[in-house]
N, C-alpha and C positions, 0 to 999 in steps of 0.2 A: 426305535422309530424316530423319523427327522418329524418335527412337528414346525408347520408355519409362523412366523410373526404371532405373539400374541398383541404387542401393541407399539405404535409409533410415542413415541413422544417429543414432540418437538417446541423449546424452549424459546426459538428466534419468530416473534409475530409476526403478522402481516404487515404491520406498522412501521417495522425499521425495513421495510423492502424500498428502494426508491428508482423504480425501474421507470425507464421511460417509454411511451408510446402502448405496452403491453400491460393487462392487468394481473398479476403476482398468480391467477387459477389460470389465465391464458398460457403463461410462461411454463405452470407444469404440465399442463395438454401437452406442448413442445416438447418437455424433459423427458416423454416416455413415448413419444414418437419414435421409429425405426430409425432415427437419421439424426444424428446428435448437433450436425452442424446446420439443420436446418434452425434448433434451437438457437445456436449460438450467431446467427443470421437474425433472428426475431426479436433478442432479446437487447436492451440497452440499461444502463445504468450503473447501482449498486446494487447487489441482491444476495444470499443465499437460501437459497429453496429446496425444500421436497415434496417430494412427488409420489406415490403409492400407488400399487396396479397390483392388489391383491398380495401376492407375497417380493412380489419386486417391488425395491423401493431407491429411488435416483434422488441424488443427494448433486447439486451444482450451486457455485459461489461465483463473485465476482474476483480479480486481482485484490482489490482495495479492504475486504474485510474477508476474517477467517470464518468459520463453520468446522464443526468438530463432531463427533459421536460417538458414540459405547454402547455395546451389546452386554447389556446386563443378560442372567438365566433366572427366571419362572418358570411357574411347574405349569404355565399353561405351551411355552413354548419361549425364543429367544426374544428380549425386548430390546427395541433401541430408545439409544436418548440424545437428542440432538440438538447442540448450542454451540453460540459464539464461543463462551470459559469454557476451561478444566473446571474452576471453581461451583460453574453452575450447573454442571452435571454432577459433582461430590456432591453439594448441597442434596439435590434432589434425591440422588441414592440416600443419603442418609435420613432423611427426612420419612423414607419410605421402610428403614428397618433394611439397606442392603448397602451397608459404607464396606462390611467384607468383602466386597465385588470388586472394590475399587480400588486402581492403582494409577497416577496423572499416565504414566510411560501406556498405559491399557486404553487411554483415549489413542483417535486419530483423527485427524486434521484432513477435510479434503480439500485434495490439490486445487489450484484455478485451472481454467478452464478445462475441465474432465467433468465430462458425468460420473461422478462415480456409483456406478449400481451391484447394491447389495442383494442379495437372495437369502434368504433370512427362513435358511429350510432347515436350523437345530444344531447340531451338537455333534462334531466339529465345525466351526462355523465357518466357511468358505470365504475365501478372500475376496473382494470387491473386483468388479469388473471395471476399469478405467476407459471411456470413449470421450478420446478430443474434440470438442467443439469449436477451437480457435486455434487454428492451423496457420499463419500468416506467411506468404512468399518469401524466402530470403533471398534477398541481393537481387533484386528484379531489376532496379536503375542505373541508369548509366553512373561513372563517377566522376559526374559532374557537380562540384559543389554550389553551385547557384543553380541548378534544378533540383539536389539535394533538401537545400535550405526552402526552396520553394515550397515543395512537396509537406515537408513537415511543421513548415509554421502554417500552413495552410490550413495542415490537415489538426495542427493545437486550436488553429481560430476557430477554426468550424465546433469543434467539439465544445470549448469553451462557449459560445454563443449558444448550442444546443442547451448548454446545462444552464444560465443564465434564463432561458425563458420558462425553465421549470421552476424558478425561486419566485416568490413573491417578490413583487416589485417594492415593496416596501420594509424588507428587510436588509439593514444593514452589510456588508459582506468586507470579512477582512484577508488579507494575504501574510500569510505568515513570511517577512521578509528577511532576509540575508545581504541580498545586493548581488547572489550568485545566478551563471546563468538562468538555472532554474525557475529560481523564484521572481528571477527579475522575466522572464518570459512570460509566468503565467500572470503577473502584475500588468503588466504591458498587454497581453491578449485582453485579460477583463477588463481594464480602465478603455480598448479601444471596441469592447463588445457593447459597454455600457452607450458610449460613443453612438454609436452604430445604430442600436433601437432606441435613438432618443432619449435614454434613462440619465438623469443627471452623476457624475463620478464622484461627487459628494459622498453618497452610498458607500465610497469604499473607504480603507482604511490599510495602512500598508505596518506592520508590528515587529517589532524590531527586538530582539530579545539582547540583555544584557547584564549579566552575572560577574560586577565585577568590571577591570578594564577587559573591552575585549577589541577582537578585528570587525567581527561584523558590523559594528554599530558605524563606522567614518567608511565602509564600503556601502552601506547600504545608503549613505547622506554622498556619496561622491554618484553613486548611480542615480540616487531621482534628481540629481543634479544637473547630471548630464542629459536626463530626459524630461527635464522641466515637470517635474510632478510631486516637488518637495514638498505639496499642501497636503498630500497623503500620509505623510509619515509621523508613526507615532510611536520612537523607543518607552520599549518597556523594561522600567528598573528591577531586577531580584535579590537581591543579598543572595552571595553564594552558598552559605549556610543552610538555603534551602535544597539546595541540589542532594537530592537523596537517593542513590542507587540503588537501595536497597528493596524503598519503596516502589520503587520502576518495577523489579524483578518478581514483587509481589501485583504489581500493577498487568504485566504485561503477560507473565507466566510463560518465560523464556530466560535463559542465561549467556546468552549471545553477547560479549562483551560492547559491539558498537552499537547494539540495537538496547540494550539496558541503558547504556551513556544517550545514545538520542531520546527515549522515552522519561529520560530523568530532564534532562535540559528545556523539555519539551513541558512536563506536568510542572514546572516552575513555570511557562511564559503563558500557557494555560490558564493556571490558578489566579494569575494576575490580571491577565486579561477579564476574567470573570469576576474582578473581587471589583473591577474599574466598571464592568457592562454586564450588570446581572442577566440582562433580555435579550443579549447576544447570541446567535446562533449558528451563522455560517460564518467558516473559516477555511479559505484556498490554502493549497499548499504546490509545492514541487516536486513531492516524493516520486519516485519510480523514474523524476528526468536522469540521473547516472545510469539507470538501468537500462532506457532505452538506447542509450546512445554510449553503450561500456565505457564509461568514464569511473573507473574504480583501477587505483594503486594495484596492478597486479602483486607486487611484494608482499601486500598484507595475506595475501593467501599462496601458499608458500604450493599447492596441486596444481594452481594457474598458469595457462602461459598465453600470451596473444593467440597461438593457434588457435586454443583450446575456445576461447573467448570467441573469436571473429568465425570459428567454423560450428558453435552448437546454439541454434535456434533458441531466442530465450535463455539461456542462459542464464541469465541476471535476473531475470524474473520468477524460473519455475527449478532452479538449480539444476542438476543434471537429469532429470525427470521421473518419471513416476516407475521405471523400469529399472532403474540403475541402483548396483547395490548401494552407494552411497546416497540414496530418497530414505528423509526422514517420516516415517509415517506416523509419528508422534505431532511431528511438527510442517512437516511436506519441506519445500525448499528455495533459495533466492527470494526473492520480495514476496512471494507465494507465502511463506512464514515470517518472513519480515515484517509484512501489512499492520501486524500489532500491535507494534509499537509504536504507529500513527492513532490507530481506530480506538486503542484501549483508555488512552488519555483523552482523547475527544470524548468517549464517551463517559469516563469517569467527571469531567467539566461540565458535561450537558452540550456541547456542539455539535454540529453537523458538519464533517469533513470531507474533502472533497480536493482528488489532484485530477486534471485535463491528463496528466502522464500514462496515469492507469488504465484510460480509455482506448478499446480494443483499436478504433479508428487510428487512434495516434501512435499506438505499439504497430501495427501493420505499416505505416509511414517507414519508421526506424528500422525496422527489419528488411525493407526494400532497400536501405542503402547498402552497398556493395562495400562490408570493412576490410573483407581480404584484400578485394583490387585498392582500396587507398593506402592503405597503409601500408600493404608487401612486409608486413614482418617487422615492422616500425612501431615501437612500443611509443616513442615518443610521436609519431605521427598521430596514432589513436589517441591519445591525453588533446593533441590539439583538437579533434574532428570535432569535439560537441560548440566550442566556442564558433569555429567556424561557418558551421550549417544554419546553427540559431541564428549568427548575426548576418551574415547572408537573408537568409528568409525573412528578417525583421525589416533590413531595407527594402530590400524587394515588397513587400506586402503593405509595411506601415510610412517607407519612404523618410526611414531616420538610419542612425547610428545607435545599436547596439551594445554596452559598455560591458566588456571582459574583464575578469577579473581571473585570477589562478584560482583553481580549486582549494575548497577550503569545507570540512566536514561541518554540519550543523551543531553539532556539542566543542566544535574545535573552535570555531567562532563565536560563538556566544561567551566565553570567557577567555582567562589567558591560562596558560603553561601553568602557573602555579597553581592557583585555584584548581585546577581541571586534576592536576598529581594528587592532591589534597584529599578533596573531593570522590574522587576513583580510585582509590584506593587498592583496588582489587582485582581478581585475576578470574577467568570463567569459572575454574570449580567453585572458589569461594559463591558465586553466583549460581552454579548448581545446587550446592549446598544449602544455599538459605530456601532456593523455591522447594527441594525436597522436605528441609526441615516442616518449612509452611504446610504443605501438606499432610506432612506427619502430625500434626497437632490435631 
């Protein structure tokens, strides 16, 4: 006999939900609604939630942080257990007298934007049922790049301003800087948001990471140069010594080579920031700006091809998606499983993190630009488009000049060549290896 649910347990409180407009029990009325993208029309913010209706249970996240779960078995019927870690569902199993249940590859990670709903009728356990809630238009606009640019700083200011009147006006707020499009956008939207409602830019603070000599620290003094806002900036020194890969891997609970090297370069500019502003809280970032706008080295992924790129929806954000044999259900896929290694370190420091990139408003921007009609098969036209559109949109909207720089990764800048070989020593399985070992213990 299939016996129901004997019990939810869920790990992620109502407290780390930071939804806007909607209240976190409003938001699940929504998630078990017949109509998934009325949800995904309702809802704003950061959030992962569940939801219950007897033995259905809908499980939905935001881009920006993960949500995981595991179906342990009791004799009263199947349980779930649902958190941000692998770590904090093993805890709990063990804790409970049921660590023989547990294996990290036996969690899964729900995808963003899917409901994913489970039916939790016993033994064998039925696969989750996926309904997309954030569907966004591809290629709706002309290719025009000064409508382009329009469109999408537009639609970054508006979001950035959104999330600015949810923060306390009397908190601090810094930008994690590079000097790279990115981060120099989301710099430039907050300092002209701050602008905008009156709020003094004092409040901000623009942080500069440096391990060592590196590139980013004279790009990011050459861009607030160029945009008169040098009183913002404040490099932050590390000894390379601290860069620890290793700790990332157990940090982030992934072995993704670029995503262990960002989460390691990151838990250094972190740690320091917090050892300088114990009361600090919010910290902006740029993450998911490459994703939205495919600015990613096809080379380093050797299955890639511009086709492949400019013709699959998301892409970059949700990998090749929740149907295709290559979705990791361990880990889900593109910045879907990526997010961690932003969220894991913020949350290990005590911050509150936050990119305008991941906001469904500003993804649905980018996905309307036409990359087939620009680029016709031009690998190197696609590498220009991100510069182009930003600094287009910035004249247009802020009435300056935009400063370009070539692309440059965040662990690639923050130090140099040497340092970075030293330091990294290592190659994915070695990083498989350590988080299984972890585990193992």
């Amino acid at each position: 006999m299939h016996k129901p649910i004997a019990e939810v347990i869920n790990l992620i409180p109502d407290s780390s939900q930071q939804l806007r407009g909607i209240s976190a029990d409003q938001a699940r009325t929504q998630m078990l609604s017949a109509d998934p993208k009325q949800f995904g029309e309702s809802v704003a913010g950061s959030y992962a939630l569940v939801a219950r209706d007897g033995q259905r249970v809908v499980l939905a996240r935001s881009l920006d942080r993960p949500m995981r779960y595991f179906l342990a078995k009791v004799i009263d019927g199947p349980l779930l257990i649902v958190a941000e870690r692998i770590d904090q569902i093993r805890d709990w199993l063990l804790a409970k007298g049921m660590a023989a249940q547990f294996h990290p590859t036996y969690t899964r990670m729900v995808p963003a934007f899917h409901c994913t709903e489970i039916a939790l009728v016993g033994c064998p356990d039925p696969n989750p049922v996926y309904q997309r809630f954030f569907d966004p238009p591809r290629g709706t606009l002309p290719a025009d790049i000064a409508l382009l640019g329009h469109v999408y700083v537009g639609a970054l200011l508006a979001e950035v301003r959104e999330w600015l009147a949810s923060v306390p006006a009397q908190e601090p707020l810094g930008v994690l800087f590079s000097g790279g499009i990115d981060s120099g956008a989301v710099l430039l939207a907050l300092h002209q948001a701050l602008l905008d409602s009156g709020q003094s830019p004092a409040r901000l603070k623009a942080f500069t990471l440096r391990a060592g000599n590196s590139d980013d620290a004279p790009q990011a003094q050459q861009f607030l140069a160029k945009t008169g806002l040098q009183m913002l900036w404040e490099p932050i020194e590390v000894a390379p010594e601290t860069l620890d890969p290793l700790a990332a891997v157990a940090l982030i609970e992934d072995y993704k080579p670029l995503d262990v090297e960002c989460a390691t370069v990151l838990s250094a500019l972190l740690a320091e920031i917090r050892q300088r502003y114990p009361e600090w809280r919010q910290l902006i970032d740029g993450d998911g700006g490459d994703e939205n706008l495919k600015d990613y080295p096809l080379e380093v992924d050797g299955e890639l091809t511009i086709r492949s790129v400019v013709n699959n929806s998301l892409l970059y954000q949700e990998g090749w998606g929740v149907d295709a044999i290559k979705h990791s259900l361990t880990y889900s896929g593109g910045y879907s499983r990526a997010c961690v290694r932003g969220r894991a370190p913020l949350q290990r420091f005590g911050f509150d993190g936050y990119s305008p990139f991941t906001a469904p408003g500003v993804m649905a921007a980018a996905e309307a630009i036409p990359f087939d009609e620009l680029t016709k098969g031009s690998v190197e036209r696609l590498y220009a488009l991100k510069g182009e559109i930003v600094a287009s949109g910035f004249v247009q909207h802020l009435g300056f000049e935009f400063p370009v720089f070539p692309k440059r990764r965040f662990q690639h800048g923050a130090t140099n060549s040497a340092v970075f070989q030293s330091r990294f020593a290592y190659d994915e399985l070695d990083y498989r290896a350590h988080l299984l070992r972890r585990f193992a213990a």
